[in-house]
Steps between C-alpha positions, in 0.01 A plus 500: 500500500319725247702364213513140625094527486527657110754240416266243600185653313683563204613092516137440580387712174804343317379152585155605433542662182751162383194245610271726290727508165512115494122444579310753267698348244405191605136536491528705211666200301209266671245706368625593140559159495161421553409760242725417253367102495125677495563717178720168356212301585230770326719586248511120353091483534450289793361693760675562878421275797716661765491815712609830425381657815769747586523814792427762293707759715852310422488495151575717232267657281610294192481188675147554594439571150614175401306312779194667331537458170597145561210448701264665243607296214487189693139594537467487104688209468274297751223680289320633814560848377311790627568727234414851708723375813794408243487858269447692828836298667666589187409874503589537892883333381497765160415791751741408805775770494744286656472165280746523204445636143567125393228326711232821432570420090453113569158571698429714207562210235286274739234733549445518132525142427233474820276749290539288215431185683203657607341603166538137376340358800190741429514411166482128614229571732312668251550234230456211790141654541423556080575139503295393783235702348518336138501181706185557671354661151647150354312281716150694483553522137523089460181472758293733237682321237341145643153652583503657152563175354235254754223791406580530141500095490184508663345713273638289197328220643203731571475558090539201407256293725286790376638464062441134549091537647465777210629257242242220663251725497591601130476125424177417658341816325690419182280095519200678624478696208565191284245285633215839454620503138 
């Protein structure tokens, strides 16, 4: 009776551990399929539509390093990129002791291209507002430009409204002195 009762839990376990070996690999193959059409999709520029949500305590290490390094690049790709939550993913995938030395290098590589994406979008920031300011200096400098030129007109026709009453008055003292002579 004793070993008809192990017989059948070790069948039981058998069975179990059978169902088990053909479904992890099952959902494993679902979901690296998933991530593989994800990095194929960000890897060719168009960002990814689908879902990469995943149970984080059924998968390795590596995979999850794929899932966010995937999902961090799609980020950049869809150009919604929040530069300090993408480095600090990154880091966290460089520091995990149990992701592989291949996906810690790539997250290095990434992380300095994300750096470098970074300085050039400062840089275009910072030129974006030089130009905005020469703009505005632009503009201001046409509007004195135009009141420059309506006062200094207005002054030319100040002097010579004023030349032409000198020269009449010239003339009428010039005949006034001709007719005392």
């Amino acid at each position: 009776m004793h070993r008809a009762r192990s017989a059948r839990a070790a069948s039981f376990l058998s069975v179990c551990l059978l169902f088990l070996s053909t479904l992890l690999p099952g959902c494993g193959a679902l979901l690296t399929g998933k991530l593989q059409e994800a990095e194929t999709s960000v890897s060719s520029g168009k960002p990814y539509k689908g879902s990469l949500g995943v149970n984080t305590a059924l998968t390795s290490p590596d995979i999850l390093a794929r899932k966010k390094l995937a999902l961090a690049m799609n980020t950049v790709v869809k150009g919604d990129v929040a530069f300090p939550e993408v480095k600090q993913t990154l880091k966290s995938i460089q520091k995990d002791p149990y992701t592989s030395a291949e996906l810690k290098v790539e997250a290095g590589y990434l992380f300095t291209l994300i750096e470098k994406l970074e300085a050039r979008q400062r840089d275009l920031d910072h030129t974006r507002q030089r130009l905005d300011k020469t703009m505005k200096d632009k503009d201001d400098l046409a509007r004195d430009k135009d009141a420059t030129i309506a006062q200094l007109t207005r002054e030319r026709d100040d002097l010579a409204f004023k030349i032409k009453k000198l020269e009449e008055i010239s003339t009428l003292t010039e005949k006034r002195r001709e007719i005392r002579r």
